[in-house]
CHARMM internal coordinates of N, CA and C (Angstrom, degrees):
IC EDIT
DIST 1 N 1 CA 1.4380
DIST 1 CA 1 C 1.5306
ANGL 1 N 1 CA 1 C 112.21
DIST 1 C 2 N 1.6689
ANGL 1 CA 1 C 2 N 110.52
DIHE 1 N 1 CA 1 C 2 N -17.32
DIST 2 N 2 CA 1.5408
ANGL 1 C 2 N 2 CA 100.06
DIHE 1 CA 1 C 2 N 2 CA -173.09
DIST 2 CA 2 C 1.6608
ANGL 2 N 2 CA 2 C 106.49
DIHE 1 C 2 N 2 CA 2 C -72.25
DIST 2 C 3 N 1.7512
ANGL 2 CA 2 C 3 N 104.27
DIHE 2 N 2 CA 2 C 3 N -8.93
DIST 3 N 3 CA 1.7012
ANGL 2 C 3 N 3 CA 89.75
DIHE 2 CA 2 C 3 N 3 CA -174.68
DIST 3 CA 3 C 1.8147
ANGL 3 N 3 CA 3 C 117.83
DIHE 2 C 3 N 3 CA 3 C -74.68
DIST 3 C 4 N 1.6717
ANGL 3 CA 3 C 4 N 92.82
DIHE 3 N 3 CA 3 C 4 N -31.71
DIST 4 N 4 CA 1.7815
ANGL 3 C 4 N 4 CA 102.42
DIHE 3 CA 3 C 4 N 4 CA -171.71
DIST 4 CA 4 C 2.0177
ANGL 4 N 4 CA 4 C 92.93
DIHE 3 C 4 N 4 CA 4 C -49.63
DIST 4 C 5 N 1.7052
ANGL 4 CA 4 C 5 N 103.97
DIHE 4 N 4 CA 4 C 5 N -51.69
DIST 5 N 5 CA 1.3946
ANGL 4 C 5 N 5 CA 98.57
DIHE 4 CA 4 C 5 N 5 CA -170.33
DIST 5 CA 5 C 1.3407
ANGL 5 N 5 CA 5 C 126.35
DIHE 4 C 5 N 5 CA 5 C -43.59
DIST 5 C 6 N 1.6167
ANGL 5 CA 5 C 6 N 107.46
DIHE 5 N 5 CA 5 C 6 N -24.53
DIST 6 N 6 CA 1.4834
ANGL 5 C 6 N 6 CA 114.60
DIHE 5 CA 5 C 6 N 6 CA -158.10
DIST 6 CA 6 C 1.4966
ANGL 6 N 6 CA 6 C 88.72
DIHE 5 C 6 N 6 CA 6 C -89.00
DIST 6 C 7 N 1.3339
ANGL 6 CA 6 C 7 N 115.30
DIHE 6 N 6 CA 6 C 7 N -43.95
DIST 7 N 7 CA 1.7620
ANGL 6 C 7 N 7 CA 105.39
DIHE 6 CA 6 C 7 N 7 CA -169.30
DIST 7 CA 7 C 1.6630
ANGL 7 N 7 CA 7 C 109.40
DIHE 6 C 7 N 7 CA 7 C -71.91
DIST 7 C 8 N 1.2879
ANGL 7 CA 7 C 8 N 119.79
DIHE 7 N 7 CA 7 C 8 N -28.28
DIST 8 N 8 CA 1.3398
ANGL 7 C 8 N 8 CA 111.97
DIHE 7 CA 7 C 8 N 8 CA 174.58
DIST 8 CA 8 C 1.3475
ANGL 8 N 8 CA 8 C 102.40
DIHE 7 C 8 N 8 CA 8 C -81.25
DIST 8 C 9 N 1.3396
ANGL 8 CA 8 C 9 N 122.27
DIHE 8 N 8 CA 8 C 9 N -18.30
DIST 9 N 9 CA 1.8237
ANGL 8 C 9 N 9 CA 106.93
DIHE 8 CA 8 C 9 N 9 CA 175.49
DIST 9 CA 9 C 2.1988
ANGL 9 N 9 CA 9 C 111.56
DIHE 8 C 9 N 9 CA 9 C -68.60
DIST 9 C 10 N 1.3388
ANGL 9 CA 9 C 10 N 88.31
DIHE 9 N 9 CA 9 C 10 N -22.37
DIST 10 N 10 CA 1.6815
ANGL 9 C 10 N 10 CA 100.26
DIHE 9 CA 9 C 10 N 10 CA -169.05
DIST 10 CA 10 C 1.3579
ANGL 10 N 10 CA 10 C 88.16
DIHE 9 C 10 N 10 CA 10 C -90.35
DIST 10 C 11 N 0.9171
ANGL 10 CA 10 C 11 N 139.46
DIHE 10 N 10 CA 10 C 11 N -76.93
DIST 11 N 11 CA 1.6766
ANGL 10 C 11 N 11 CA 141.85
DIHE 10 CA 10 C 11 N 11 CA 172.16
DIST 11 CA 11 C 1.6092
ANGL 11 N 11 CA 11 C 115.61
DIHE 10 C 11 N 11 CA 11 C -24.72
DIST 11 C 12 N 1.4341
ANGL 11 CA 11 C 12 N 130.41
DIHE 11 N 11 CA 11 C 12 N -9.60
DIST 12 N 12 CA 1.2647
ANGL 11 C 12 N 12 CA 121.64
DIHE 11 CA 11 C 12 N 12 CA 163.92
DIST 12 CA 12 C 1.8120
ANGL 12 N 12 CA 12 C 106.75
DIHE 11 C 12 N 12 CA 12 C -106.57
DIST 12 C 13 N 1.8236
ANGL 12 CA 12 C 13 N 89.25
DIHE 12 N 12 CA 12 C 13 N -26.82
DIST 13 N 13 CA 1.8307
ANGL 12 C 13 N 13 CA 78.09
DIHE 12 CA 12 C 13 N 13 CA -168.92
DIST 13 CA 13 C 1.5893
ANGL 13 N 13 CA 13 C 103.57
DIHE 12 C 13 N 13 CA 13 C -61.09
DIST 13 C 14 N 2.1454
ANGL 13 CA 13 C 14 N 112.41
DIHE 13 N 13 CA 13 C 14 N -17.23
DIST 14 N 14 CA 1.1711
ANGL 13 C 14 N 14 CA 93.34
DIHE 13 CA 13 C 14 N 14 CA -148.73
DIST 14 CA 14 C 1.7364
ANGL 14 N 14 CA 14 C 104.65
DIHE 13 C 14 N 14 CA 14 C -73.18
DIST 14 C 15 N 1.8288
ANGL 14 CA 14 C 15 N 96.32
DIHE 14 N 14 CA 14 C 15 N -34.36
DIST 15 N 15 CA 1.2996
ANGL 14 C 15 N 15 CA 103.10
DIHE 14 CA 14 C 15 N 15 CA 170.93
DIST 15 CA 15 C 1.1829
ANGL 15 N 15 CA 15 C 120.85
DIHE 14 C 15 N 15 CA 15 C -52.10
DIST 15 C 16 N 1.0762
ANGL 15 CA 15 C 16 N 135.99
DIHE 15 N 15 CA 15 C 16 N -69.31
DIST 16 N 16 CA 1.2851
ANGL 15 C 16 N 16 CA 132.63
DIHE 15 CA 15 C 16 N 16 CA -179.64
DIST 16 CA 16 C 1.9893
ANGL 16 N 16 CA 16 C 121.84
DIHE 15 C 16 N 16 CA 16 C -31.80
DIST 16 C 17 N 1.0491
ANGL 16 CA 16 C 17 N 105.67
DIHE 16 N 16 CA 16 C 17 N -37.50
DIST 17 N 17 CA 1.7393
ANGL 16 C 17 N 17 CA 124.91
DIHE 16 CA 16 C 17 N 17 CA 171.02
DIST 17 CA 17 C 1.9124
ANGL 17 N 17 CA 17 C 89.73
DIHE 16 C 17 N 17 CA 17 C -51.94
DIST 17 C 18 N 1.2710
ANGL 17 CA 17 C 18 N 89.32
DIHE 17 N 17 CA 17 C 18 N -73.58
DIST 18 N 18 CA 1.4702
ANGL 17 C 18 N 18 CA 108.98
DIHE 17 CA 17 C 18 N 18 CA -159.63
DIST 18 CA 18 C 1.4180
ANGL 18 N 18 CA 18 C 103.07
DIHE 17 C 18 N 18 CA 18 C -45.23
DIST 18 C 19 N 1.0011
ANGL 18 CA 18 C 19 N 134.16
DIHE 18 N 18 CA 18 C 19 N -57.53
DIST 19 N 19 CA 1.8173
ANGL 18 C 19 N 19 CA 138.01
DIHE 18 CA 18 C 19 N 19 CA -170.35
DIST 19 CA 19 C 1.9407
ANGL 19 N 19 CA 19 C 94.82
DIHE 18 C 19 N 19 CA 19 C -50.60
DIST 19 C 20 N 1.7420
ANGL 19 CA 19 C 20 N 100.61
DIHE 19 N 19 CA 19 C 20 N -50.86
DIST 20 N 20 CA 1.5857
ANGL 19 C 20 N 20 CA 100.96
DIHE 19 CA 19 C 20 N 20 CA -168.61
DIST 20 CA 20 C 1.3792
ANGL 20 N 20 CA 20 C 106.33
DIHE 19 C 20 N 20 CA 20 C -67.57
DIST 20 C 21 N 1.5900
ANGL 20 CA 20 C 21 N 121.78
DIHE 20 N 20 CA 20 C 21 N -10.70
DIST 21 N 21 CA 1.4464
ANGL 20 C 21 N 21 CA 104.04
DIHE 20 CA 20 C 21 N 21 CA -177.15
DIST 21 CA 21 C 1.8746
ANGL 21 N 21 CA 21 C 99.93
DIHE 20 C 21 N 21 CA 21 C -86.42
DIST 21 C 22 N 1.6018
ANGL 21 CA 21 C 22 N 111.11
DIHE 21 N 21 CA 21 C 22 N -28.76
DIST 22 N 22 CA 1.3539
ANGL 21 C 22 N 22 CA 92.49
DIHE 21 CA 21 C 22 N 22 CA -172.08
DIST 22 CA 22 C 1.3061
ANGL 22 N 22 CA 22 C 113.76
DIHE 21 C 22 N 22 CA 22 C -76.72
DIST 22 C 23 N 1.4869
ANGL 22 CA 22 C 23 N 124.39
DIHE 22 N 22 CA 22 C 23 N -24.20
DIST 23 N 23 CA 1.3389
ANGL 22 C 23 N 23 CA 136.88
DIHE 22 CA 22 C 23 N 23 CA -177.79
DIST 23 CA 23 C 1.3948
ANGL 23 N 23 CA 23 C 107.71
DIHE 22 C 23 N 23 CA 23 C -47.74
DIST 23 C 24 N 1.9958
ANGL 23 CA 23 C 24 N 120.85
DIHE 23 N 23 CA 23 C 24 N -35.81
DIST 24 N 24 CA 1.3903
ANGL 23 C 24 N 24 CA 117.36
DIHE 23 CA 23 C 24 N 24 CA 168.67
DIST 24 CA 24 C 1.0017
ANGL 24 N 24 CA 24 C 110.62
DIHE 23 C 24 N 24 CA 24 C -78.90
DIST 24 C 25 N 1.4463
ANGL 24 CA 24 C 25 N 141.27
DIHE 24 N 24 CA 24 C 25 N -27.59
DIST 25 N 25 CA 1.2764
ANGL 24 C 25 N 25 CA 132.16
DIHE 24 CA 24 C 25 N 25 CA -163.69
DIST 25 CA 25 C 1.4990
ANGL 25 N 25 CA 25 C 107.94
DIHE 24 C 25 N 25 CA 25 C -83.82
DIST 25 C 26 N 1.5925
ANGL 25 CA 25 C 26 N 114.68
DIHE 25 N 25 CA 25 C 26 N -33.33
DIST 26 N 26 CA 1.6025
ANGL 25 C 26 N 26 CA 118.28
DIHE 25 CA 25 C 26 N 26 CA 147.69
DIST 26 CA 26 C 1.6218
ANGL 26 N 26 CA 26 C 126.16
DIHE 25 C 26 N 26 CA 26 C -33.05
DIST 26 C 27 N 1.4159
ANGL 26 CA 26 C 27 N 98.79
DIHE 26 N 26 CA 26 C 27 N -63.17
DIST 27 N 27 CA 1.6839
ANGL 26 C 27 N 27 CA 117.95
DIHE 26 CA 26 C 27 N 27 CA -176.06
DIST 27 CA 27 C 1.6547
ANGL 27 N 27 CA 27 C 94.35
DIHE 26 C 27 N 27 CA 27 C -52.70
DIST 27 C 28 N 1.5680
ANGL 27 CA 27 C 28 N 120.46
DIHE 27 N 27 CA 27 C 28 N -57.47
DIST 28 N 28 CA 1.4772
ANGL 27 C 28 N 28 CA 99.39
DIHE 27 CA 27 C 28 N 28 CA -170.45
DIST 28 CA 28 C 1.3342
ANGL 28 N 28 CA 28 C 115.47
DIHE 27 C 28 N 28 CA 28 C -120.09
DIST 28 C 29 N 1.5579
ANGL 28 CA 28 C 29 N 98.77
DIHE 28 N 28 CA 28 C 29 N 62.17
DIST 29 N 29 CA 1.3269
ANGL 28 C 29 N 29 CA 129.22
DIHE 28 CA 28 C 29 N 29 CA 136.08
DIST 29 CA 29 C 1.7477
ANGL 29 N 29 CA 29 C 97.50
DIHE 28 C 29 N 29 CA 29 C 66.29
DIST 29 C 30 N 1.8582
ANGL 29 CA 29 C 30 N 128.85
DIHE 29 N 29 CA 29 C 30 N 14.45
DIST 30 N 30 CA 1.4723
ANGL 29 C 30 N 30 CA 144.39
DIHE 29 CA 29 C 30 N 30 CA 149.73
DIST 30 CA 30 C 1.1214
ANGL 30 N 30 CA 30 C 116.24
DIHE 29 C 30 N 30 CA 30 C -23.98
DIST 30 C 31 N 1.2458
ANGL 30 CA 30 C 31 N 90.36
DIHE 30 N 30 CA 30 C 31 N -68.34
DIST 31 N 31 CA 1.8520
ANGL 30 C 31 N 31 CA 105.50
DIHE 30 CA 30 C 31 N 31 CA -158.15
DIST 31 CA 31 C 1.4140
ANGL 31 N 31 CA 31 C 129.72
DIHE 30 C 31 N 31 CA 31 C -52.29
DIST 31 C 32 N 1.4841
ANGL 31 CA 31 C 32 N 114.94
DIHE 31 N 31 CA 31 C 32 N 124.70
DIST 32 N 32 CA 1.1379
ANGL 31 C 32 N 32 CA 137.59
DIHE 31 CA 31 C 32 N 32 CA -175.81
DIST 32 CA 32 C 1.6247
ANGL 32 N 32 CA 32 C 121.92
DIHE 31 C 32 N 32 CA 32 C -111.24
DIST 32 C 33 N 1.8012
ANGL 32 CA 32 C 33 N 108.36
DIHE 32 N 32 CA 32 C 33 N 101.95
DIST 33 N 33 CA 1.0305
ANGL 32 C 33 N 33 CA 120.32
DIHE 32 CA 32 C 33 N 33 CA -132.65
DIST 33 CA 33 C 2.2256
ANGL 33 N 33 CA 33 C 87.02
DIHE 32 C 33 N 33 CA 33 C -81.86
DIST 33 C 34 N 1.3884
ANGL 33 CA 33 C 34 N 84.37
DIHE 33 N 33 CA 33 C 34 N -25.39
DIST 34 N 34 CA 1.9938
ANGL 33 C 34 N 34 CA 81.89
DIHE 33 CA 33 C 34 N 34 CA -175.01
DIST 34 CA 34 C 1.4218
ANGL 34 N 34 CA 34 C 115.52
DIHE 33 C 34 N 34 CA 34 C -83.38
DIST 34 C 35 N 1.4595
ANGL 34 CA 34 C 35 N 111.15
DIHE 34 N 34 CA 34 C 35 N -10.29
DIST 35 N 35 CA 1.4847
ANGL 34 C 35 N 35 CA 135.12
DIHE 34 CA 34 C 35 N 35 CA -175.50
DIST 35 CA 35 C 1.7152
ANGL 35 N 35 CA 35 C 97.76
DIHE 34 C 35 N 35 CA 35 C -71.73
DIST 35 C 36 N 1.4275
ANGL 35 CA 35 C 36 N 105.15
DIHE 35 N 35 CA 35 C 36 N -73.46
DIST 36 N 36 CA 1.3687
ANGL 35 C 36 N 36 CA 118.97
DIHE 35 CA 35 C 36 N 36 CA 168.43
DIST 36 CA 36 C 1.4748
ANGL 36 N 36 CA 36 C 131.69
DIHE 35 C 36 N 36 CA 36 C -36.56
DIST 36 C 37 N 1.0731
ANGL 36 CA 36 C 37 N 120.50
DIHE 36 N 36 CA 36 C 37 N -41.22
DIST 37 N 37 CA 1.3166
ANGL 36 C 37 N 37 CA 147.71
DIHE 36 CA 36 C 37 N 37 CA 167.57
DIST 37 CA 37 C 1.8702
ANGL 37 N 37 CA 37 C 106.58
DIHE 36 C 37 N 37 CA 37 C -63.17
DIST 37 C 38 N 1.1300
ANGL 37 CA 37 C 38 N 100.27
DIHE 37 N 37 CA 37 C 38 N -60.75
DIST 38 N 38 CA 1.9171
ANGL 37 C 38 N 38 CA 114.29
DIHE 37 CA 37 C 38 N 38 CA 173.67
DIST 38 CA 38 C 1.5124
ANGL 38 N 38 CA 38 C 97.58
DIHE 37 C 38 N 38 CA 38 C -62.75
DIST 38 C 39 N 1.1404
ANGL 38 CA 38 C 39 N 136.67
DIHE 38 N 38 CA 38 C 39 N -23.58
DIST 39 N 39 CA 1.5757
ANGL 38 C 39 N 39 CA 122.77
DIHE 38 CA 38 C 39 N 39 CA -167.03
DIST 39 CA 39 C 1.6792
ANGL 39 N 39 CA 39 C 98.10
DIHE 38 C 39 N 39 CA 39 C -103.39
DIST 39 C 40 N 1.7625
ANGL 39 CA 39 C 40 N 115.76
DIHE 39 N 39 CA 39 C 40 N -31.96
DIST 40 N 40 CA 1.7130
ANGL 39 C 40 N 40 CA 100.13
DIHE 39 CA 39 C 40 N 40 CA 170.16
DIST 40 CA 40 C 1.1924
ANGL 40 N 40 CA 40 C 144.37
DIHE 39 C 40 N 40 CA 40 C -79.53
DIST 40 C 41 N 1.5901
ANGL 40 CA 40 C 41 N 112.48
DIHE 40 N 40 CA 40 C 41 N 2.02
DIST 41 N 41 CA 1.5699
ANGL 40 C 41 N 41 CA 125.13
DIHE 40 CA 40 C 41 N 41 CA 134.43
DIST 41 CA 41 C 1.4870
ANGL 41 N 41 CA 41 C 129.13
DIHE 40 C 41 N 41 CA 41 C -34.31
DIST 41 C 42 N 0.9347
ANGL 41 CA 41 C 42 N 101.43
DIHE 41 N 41 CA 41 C 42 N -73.77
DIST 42 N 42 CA 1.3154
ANGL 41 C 42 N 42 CA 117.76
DIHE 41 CA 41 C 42 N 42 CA -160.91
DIST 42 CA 42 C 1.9162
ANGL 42 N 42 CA 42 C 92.93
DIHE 41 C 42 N 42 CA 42 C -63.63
DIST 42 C 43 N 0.8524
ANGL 42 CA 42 C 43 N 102.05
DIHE 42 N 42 CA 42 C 43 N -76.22
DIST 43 N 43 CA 1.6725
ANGL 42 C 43 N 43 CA 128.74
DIHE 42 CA 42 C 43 N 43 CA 173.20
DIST 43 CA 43 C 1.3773
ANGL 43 N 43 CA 43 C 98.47
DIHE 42 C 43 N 43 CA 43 C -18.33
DIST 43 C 44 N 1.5149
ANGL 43 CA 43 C 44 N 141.20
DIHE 43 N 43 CA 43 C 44 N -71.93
DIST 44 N 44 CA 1.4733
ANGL 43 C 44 N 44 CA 153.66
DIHE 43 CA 43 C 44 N 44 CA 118.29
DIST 44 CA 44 C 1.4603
ANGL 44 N 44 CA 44 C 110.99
DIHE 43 C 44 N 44 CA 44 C 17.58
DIST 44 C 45 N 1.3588
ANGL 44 CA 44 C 45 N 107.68
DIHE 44 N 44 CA 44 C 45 N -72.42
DIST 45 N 45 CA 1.5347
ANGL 44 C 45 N 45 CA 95.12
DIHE 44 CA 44 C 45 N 45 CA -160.72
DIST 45 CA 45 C 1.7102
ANGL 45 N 45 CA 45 C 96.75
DIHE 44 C 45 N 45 CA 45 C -87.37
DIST 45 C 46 N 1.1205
ANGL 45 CA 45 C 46 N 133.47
DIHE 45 N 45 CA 45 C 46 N -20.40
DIST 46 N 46 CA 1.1899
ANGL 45 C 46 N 46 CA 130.88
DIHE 45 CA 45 C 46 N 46 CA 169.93
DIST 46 CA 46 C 1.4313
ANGL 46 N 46 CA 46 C 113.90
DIHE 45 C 46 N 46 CA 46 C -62.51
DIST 46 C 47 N 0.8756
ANGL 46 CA 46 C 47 N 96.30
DIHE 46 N 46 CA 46 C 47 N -16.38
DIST 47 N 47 CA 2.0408
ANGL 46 C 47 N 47 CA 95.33
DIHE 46 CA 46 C 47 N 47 CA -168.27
DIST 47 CA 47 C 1.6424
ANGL 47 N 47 CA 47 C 87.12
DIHE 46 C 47 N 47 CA 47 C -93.80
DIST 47 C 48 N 0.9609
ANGL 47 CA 47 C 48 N 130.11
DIHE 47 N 47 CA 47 C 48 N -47.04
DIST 48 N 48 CA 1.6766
ANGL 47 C 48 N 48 CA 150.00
DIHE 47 CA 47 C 48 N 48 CA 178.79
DIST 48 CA 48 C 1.7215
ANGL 48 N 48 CA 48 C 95.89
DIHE 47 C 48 N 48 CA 48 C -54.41
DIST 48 C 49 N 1.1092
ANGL 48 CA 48 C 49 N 138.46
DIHE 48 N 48 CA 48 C 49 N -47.71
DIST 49 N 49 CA 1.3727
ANGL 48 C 49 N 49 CA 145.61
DIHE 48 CA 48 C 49 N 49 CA 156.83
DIST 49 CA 49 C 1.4658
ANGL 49 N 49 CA 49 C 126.81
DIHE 48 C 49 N 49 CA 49 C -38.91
DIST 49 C 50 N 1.6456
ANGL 49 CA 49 C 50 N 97.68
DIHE 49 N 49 CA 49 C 50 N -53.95
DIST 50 N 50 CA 1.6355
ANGL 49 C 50 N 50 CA 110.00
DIHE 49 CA 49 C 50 N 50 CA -175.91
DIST 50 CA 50 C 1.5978
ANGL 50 N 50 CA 50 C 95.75
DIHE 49 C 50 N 50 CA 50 C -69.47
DIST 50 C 51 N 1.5409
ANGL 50 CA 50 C 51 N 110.03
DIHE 50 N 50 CA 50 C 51 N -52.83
DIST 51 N 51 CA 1.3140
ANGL 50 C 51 N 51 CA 102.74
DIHE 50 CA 50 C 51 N 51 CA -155.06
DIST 51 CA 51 C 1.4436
ANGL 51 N 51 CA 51 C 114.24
DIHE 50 C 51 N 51 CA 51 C -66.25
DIST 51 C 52 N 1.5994
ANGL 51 CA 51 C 52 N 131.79
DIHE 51 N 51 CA 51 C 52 N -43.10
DIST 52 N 52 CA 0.6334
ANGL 51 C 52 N 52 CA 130.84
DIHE 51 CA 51 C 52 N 52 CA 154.90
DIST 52 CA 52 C 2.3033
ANGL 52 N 52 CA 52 C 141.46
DIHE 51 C 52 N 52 CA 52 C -41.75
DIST 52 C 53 N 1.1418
ANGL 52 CA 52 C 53 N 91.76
DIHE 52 N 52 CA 52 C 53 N -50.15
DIST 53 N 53 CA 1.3603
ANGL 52 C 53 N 53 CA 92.54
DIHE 52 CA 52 C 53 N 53 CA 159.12
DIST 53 CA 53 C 1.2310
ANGL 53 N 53 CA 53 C 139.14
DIHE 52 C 53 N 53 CA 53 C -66.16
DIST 53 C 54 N 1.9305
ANGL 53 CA 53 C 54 N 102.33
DIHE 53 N 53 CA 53 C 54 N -68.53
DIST 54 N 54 CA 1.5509
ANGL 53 C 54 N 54 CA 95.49
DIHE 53 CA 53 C 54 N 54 CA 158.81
DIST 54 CA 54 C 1.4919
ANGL 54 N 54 CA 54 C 135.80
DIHE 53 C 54 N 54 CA 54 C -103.60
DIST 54 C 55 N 1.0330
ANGL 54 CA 54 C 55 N 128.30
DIHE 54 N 54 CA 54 C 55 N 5.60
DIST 55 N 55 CA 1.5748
ANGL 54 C 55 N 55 CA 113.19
DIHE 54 CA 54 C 55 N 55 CA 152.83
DIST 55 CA 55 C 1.4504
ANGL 55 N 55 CA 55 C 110.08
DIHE 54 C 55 N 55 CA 55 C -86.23
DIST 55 C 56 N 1.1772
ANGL 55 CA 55 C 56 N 137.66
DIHE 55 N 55 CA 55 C 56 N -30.81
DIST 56 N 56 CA 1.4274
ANGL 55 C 56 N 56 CA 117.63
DIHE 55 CA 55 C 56 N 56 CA 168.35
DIST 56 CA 56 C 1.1848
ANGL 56 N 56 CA 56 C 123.00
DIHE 55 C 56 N 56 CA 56 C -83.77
DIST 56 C 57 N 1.3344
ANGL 56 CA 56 C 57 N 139.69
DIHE 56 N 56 CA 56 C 57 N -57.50
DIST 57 N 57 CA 1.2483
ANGL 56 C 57 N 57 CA 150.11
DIHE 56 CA 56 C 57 N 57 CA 166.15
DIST 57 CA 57 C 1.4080
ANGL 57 N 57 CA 57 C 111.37
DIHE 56 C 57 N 57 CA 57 C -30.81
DIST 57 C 58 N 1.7223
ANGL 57 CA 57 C 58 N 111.11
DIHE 57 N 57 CA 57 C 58 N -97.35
DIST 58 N 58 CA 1.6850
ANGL 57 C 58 N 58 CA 135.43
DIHE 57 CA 57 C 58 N 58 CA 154.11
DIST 58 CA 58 C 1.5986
ANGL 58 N 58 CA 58 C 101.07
DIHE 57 C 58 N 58 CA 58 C -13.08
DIST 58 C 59 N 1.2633
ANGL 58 CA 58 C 59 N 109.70
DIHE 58 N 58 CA 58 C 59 N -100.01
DIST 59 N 59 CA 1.3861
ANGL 58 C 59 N 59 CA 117.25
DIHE 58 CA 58 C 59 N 59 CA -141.07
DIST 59 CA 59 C 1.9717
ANGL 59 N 59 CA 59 C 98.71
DIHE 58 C 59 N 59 CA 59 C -84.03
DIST 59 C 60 N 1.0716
ANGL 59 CA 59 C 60 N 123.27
DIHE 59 N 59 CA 59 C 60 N -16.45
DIST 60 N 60 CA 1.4658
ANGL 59 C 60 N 60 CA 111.75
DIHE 59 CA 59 C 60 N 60 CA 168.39
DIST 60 CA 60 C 1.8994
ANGL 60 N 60 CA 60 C 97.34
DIHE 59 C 60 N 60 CA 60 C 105.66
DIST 60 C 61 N 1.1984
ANGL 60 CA 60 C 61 N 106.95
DIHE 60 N 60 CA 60 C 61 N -5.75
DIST 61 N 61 CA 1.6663
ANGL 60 C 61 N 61 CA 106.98
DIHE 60 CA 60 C 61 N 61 CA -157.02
DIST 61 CA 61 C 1.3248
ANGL 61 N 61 CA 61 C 118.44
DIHE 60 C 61 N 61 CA 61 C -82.71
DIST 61 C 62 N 1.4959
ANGL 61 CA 61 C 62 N 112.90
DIHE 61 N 61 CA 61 C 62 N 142.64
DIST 62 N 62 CA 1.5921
ANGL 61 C 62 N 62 CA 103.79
DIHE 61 CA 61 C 62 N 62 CA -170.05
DIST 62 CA 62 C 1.1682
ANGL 62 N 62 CA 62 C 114.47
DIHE 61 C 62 N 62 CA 62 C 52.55
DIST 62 C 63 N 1.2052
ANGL 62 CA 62 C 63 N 117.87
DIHE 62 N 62 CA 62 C 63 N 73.02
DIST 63 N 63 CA 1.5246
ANGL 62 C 63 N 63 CA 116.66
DIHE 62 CA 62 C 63 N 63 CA 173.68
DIST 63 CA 63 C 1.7829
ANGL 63 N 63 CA 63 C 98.62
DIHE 62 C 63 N 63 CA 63 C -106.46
DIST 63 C 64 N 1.6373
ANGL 63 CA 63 C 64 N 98.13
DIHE 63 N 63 CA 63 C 64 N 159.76
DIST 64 N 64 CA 1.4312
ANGL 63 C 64 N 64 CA 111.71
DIHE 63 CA 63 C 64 N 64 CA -168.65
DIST 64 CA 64 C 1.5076
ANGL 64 N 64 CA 64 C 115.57
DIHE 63 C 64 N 64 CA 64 C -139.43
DIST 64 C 65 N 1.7313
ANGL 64 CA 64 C 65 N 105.73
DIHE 64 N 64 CA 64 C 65 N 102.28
DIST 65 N 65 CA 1.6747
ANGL 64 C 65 N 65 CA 109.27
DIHE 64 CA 64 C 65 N 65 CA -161.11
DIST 65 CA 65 C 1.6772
ANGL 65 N 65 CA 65 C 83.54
DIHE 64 C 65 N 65 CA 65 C -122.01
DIST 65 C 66 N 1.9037
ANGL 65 CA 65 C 66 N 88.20
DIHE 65 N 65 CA 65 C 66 N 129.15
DIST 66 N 66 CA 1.4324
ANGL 65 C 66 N 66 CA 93.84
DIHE 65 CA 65 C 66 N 66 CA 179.41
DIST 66 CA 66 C 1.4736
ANGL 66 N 66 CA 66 C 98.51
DIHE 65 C 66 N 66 CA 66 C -95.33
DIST 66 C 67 N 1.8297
ANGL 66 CA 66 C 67 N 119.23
DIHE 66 N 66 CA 66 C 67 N 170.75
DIST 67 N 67 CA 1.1779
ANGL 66 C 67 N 67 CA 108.90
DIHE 66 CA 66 C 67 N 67 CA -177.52
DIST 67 CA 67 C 1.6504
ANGL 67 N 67 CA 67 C 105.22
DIHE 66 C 67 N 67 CA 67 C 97.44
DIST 67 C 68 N 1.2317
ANGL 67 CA 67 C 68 N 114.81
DIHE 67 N 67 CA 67 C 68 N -22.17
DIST 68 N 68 CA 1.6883
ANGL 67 C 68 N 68 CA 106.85
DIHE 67 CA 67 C 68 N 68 CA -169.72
DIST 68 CA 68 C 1.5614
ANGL 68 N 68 CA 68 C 92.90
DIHE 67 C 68 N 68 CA 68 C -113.75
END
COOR INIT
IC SEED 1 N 1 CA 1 C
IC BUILD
């Protein structure tokens, strides 16, 4: 269980980064709201990829048995 902790501990720092990078790209007036939108697809199903293949598959992690 200490690994789920570690990936949800990396999984907020990553979010958390991420909001502060758009928050500048907001501040100087960057941000590209259809750009952003086109990059959380991909971003999504890739993360949907990792998690699925290798932490469940690969590495055994977070596994989910109904019935128990």
């Amino acid at each position: 269980m200490v690994s789920d902790g570690l990936f949800h501990a990396f999984s907020w720092f990553a979010m958390v980064t991420a909001l502060l990078l758009i928050v500048g790209l907001v501040r100087d007036q960057a941000f590209d709201g259809l750009t952003f939108a086109a990059g959380c697809l991909p971003g999504a199903g890739f993360f949907q990829l990792y998690d699925g293949i290798v932490q469940h598959k690969l590495w055994g992690l977070h596994q989910i048995r109904s019935g128990r």
